[in-house]
C-alpha positions as CSV (number, residue, x, y, z in Angstrom):
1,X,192.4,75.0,81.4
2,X,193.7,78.3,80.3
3,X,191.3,80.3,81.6
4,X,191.2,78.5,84.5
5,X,195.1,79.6,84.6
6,X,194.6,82.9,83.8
7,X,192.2,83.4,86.5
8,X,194.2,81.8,89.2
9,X,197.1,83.9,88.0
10,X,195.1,87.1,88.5
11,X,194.0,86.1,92.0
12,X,197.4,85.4,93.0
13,X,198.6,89.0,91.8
14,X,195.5,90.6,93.7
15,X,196.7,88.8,96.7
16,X,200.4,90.1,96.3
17,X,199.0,93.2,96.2
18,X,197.1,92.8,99.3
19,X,199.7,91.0,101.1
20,X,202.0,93.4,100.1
21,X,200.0,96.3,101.7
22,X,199.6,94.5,104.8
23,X,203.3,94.2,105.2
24,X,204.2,97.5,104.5
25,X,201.7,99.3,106.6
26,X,201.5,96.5,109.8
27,X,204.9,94.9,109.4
28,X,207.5,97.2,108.1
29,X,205.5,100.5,108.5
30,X,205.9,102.4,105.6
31,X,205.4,105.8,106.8
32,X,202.9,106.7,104.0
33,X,200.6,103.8,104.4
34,X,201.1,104.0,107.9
35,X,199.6,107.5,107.9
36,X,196.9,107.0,105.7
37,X,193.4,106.7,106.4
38,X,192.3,103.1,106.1
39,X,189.3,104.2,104.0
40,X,191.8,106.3,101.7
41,X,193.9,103.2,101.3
42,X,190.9,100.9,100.0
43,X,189.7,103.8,97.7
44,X,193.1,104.0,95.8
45,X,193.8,99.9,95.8
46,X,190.1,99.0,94.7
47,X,190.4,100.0,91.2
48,X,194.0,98.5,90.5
49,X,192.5,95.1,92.2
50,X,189.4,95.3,90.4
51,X,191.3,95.8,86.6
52,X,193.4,92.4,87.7
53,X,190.7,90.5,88.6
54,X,188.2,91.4,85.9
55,X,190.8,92.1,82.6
56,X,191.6,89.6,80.5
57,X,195.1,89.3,78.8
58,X,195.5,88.8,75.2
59,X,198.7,87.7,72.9
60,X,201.4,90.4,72.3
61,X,204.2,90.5,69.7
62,X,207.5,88.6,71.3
63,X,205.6,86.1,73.3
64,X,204.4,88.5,75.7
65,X,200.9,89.2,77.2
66,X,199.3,92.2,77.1
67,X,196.4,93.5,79.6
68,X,193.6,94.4,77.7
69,X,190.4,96.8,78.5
70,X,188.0,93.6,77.6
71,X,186.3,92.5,80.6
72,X,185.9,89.1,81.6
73,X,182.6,86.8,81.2
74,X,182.7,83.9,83.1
């Protein structure tokens, strides 16, 4: 279950992301991702994208998670 949790979690924050891209370049137009090259744009948002989907979190002091360099087997 928490894996299951944990993965759904990190989906949702990829999908911010990409939602929140969309909006700012389409919607609100956001001179700098307006500007950019489309290709550009996908080059620098592929690696944050890929260490949310494939990082797992682990416990942190306080209660807190932490994002750790451990990929994730499924």
């Amino acid at each position: 279950m928490q894996k299951t949790y944990r993965r759904s979690v990190r989906a949702g924050f990829a999908l911010s992301m990409l939602i929140g891209v969309i909006v700012g370049r389409r919607i609100v137009q956001v001179p700098a991702l307006v500007g950019e090259d489309r290709e550009a744009l996908i080059r620098m948002l592929a690696p944050a994208l890929q260490t949310i989907l494939t990082t797992r979190t682990a416990p942190h002091a306080g209660g807190r998670q932490a994002i750790t360099s451990t990929p994730v087997r499924s």
